[in-house]
Every structure is written in C-alpha cells, then in structure tokens.
Steps between C-alpha positions, in 0.01 A plus 500: 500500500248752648675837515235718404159647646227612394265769580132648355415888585123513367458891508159630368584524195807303384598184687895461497715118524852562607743194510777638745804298588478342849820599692578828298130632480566640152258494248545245200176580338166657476164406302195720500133522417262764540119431622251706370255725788203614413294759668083388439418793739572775646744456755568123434832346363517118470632244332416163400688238705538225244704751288714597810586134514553511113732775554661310770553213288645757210756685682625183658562357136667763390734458788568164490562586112864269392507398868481153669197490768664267668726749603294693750490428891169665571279735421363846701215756419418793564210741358310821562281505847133612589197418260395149464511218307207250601523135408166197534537171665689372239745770491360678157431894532134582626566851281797689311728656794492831700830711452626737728463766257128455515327741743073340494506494893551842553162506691610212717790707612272789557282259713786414699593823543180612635452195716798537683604182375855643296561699791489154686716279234820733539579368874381160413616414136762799459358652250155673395277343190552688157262392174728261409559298781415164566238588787327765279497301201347171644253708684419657133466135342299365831253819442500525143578125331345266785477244256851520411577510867330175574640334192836604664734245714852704505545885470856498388800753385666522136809319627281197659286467213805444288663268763123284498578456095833396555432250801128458582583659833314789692678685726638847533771652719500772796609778333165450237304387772537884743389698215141467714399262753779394630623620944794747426677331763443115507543561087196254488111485386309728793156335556417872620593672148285286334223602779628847483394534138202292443669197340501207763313287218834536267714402758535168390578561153875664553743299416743355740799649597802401441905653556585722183826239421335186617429207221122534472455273153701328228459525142195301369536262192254705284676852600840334393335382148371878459771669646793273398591488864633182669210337655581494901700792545460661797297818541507792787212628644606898358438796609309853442732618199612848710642223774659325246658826296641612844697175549631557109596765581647408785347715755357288827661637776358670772485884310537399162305694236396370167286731257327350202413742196235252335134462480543689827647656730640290721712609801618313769720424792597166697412546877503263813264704694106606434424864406181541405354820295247531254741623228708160471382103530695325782517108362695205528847515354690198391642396825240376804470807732639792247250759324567688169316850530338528180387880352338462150264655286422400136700778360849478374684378183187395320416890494775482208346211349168642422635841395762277255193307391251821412685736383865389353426292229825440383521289804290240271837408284606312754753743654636495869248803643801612664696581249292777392365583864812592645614704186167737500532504905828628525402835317245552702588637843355868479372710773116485377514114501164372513401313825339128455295340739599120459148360590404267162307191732489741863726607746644456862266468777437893512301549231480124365342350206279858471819641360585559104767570311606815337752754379457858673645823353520362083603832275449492111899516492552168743657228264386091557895499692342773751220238589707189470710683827207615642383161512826367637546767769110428611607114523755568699328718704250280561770220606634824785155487631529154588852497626484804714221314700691200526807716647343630734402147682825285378867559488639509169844237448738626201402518152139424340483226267309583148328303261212500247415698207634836605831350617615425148499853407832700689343788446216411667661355778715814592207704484321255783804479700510878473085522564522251859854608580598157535828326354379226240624190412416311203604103497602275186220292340156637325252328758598484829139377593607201312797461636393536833247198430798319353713565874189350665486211336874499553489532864187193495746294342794546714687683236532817774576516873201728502349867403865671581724250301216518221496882475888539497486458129363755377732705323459905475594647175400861495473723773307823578627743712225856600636765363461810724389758195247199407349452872462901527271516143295168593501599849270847373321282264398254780314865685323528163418113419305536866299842472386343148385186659313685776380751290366230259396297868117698455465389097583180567229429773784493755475854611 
C-alpha cells in the first residue's frame, strides 16, 4: 500500500524530510540535518555540496525512522533559489556551492546597473539582477574561476542537485528556472537574457526544464541503499521552496499571499497577469501561465537567530529560544524603544547589500528584552516594506498565510500582523516547504486532481487578526524605520 509522500525542503542551512499522508496532506513525520556554511571571505557564504547531499540522505533517514519505504508513492523537492551549485561531466561538483546569502557579485550588479543592462532585464526577465542571483553569480564564476567554469557541464539549484543524487537526472523546473534568464511571458530560457548579460557561452549549461509536479526521475539503486528508500520510486521535478511553502500553505489562487519569516524575508502573492517593478521578482508560479510576485531581502527571522546565538547563552542548554524570547519581549514595549535596522547579509533593492545592521537609540537602562523587540519590530518592518510595494501593484485575497521561524512565536506573529496590517493565518504542520514538495509529487502521481484539490488541505490553526492600537504604534514606527534608513542611505555608500 502506498499512502504516503514524501517531500525534501533543503533550506541553507537545515534540509527538512517530511513523510505526509497522501489524501489527507497531514504530516506523519519529519527528519532533519543541518549543513554546515562557511564564509572563506568577505562577502561569500557556501557550502560544500557533497555534505548537502549527506544532509539529504540524513534527514530522509530520520524520516523514514520505524517506517516501511515501501510505503511512499513519490517523492517532491523543493530548496532555497539563486546562487549556484555547478556540477562536471560526470555530474560531481566543479566547487563547494554559492548560497543566496552570499553577496561576491556585488560589482556585477553594479556593472549592470551602469550598463543599462538591469534596467533592461526587468521588461524582459521580470525582475532586475541582485548579488545573489543566478545571472550575477555565473558572471562572477565566468570572470573570476574560468577554470571552474570550463570544468563545468550543469549550473544547477539546491533542489536539482538533490534530485541528480537521488535519480542521476538533471533537470530543473520553471519556477527555478525565471529567477534569471528565463522570457517573463513564454516562462522559458530567453536567448536575449543570456545576450543581455554577457552569458551566451553558459547557455547551454542550464538544465532543462521541466513542469514543477511532473515525474522527472525515479529513485536510483545506490540512493535507495543510502537512503533506505525503495529503489524506483517515483520522483517530481520540485520547485523553488517559497512556491512550494505557498501551496502548504495553501495559498495559489489568483491574490493569495504567503509570508515566510526564515532565512528571509519572503513575501509573495499568486498573480495571472505581469507587473513588473524593480522592488519585487515576477517568475513562474506553479501553474503554466501564472506568476508569484516575489519581494525579499535577506533579512527576517534569522535576525533572531544570530542575536540568540551571540549574546543569550543560555540558549546553548538546548532550550526552545522562544521560550525565553517571548518572556523578555513582552516587558519591553516602552516609549524609548530602540529602533533596529534588520540588515545582517543587505537589504531591499534601495539600499541593497551596502546596508548593515544595527540598533539606533540604546540607553544604559535598555534591558536585552528592549532589543529582543526592537529586533522583532525592525523584522517586521522590514517585511511592511516589501508588502506595501506589492499592494500597490496586486490585489490582496483574504487572509495571509504565515510560516517560518517567526511564525512559531504568537507573539511575534501579532506584532507582524499588527506591523503590515494584514490578517494572518498560520496552517498545521512545521514545514510547509516540505509539504508543498510532498503535494507535488502527489499531484505527479495522480494522487490530486491538481494545485486546487492539493492545496485544500491545509489546515489553519491559529489566526491573527491587526489590532487597531497595534497598527497605530507600528504604523509611527514604520515613519521612523524609513528616515533611519535614509539617513543611514549616505554611510552606507547609498546616499
């Protein structure tokens, strides 16, 4: 009997295996593994691909833990977008993997800039190059590791990496595929983006494309012997992990907002018509001829993360962070509250990767629960800035779905429902990028109608509703988060 599926979220720092049962959607259990990231320079964060796939092959093990392989219909993935992860002739990485954290290219973006050539890419690719995107990063490796370059024969994302050790397949998927040289229209690789930014010669080493649900591989006998997978099942092409978190969440419909409190800041709505601005990335949704409008910046939950990890070390026992986050935090709402700027690895478009993070306004009698909602109130403040441009182009449908880091916390929650004045929804399950992967591979196997039937179970336990007193206070602290940034704008090199 096959009633379950199963699907891989490879984030950039933890990769997540979800079995989830295939009619209900509910989750029946999760294995993880965290993959180390080191930073050799300035600017770079990378990985080493062989221990992505050993992470893989980890968190899908401790899924399977007590449970029959043989069980599972197919398998979907899904995994953080941009950067690179180069592979040789015989499908081995050329060099350890480009995240989309790291920020080296920065001068390629400035070249594009002044060239004309960004201004160019919005009408064509919908959307403008950023340091970590795929054209700016291959046009860093072409300039900078030539050798590397020509030693190259696929220039591949997490998810397909992952999906290569599982089936010995190369391909990726449409929504993967836009995030740079694919027409914003025909939702397929533009011979004239690659012209546009110097980079006809790497043309040929993208990866096909192939549909987000469609069967692009099956399960190869030495993946099943390390994984303790069946050999043969049946594996989805995936999907950029924010594609696949919306349809956990359950929001694909035309209007449908999904926010992600993670690694980033991640804010999005489903559309079936082109807008194109520099503030938000027009690409390929899950369905042929639909367009999720994508504003991000590296700049959300993992704020929390690094404060947690430097300076709370009771944090180190082991201890939810939470538990101790939201205490301190809820004493701290004072009229002084310091202001934090949000910006650890850069910041939107306006003023980008020249931006740093940083409290503004510390007194000698602030406590660590002043900062701690400083921090949250700048994370949600930076998640405004994204969704006020987005609401200006798209029509808004109901509630926002929530997930990530941040969405575990209530408190925190509230205070971003409060901060974008936006009702929030949070659904049941801890990864809905997983799951999302899982209702692919669902829908490849015939196990769902399609996207709609897929998305109709997810399951909203806790909802947030603005409160009007809490939309007045962030509303005032929005005017300040913005005369800080452009007073900072002239520091930063921006001004």
């Amino acid at each position: 009997m096959t009633d379950l599926l199963l699907g891989i979220d490879a984030g950039q720092t933890v990769t997540k295996a979800v079995l989830v049962h295939a009619e209900t959607g509910r989750e029946v259990a999760v294995g993880q593994a965290r993959v180390p990231v080191s930073t050799p320079h300035p600017r770079w964060v990378e990985r080493d691909q062989d221990q992505v796939w050993d992470g893989c092959v980890r968190a899908v093990r401790a899924a399977l833990a007590g449970i029959d392989a043989g069980r599972i219909a197919a398998i979907g993935l899904c995994g953080h977008n941009d950067g690179c992860y180069p592979v040789d002739e015989h499908l081995r990485p050329v060099r350890p993997a480009v995240l989309a954290m790291d920020s080296r290219a920065h001068e390629q973006v400035r070249h594009y800039r002044d060239t004309g050539a960004a201004e160019a890419a919005l009408p064509l690719t919908g959307q403008s190059p950023f340091a970590a995107s795929p054209a700016a990063v291959q046009a860093w490796l072409l300039a900078e590791e030539p050798a590397a370059m020509a030693r190259t024969r696929w220039l591949l994302f997490c998810k397909d990496w992952l999906r290569l050790g599982l089936t010995g397949e190369v391909a990726t998927d449409p929504t993967e595929a836009s995030a740079s040289f694919t027409d914003v229209h025909s939702q397929r690789y533009s011979p004239a983006a690659f012209e546009l930014y110097g980079l006809t010669e790497l043309a040929d080493k993208q990866p096909p494309i192939l549909g987000s649900a469609e069967v692009a591989g099956r399960v190869t006998a030495a993946a099943a012997g390390l994984t303790g997978l069946r050999a043969g099942t049946p594996v989805a092409t995936g999907a950029h992990d924010v594609d696949a978190a919306a349809l956990g969440m359950g929001a694909v419909t035309p209007g449908a907002v999904s926010v992600v409190m993670g690694t980033f800041s991640i804010n999005q709505v489903v559309t079936d018509t082109v807008r194109l601005d520099h503030r938000w990335q027009a690409r390929a949704f899950l369905r042929s001829g639909q367009w999720l409008a994508m504003s991000t910046s590296p700049a959300s939950s993992s704020n929390l993360e690094w404060f947690v990890r430097t300076l709370c070390p009771e944090a180190a026992t082991g201890e939810d962070p939470f538990a101790f986050v939201t205490a301190e935090v809820a004493t701290s709402i004072r009229a002084d509250l310091p202001l934090y700027l949000p910006f650890l690895f850069g910041a939107p478009v306006d003023p980008g990767p020249a931006a740093s993070a940083g409290f503004l306004g510390v007194r000698g009698w602030h406590t660590r629960g002043d900062l701690l909602r400083a921090l949250w109130e700048g994370v949600a403040l930076n998640h405004r800035t994204h969704l006020s441009a987005l609401r200006e182009a798209f029509p808004f449908t109901g509630a926002g779905r929530l997930s990530g880091g941040g969405a575990r916390s209530p408190a925190w929650s509230q205070l971003l429902a409060d901060t974008v004045d936006l009702p929030l929804e949070v659904t049941a399950g801890a990864e809905p990028g997983a799951r999302g992967a899982a209702l692919l591979a669902g829908i490849g196997a015939g196990r769902f109608a399609g996207l709609a039937e897929a998305a109709a179970t997810a399951e909203v336990v806790r909802a947030h509703e603005p409160d009007p007193a809490g939309v007045r206070r962030m509303t005032e602290r929005a005017e300040e988060y913005r005369a800080a940034i452009t007073a900072l704008g002239r520091w930063w090199g921006t001004g």
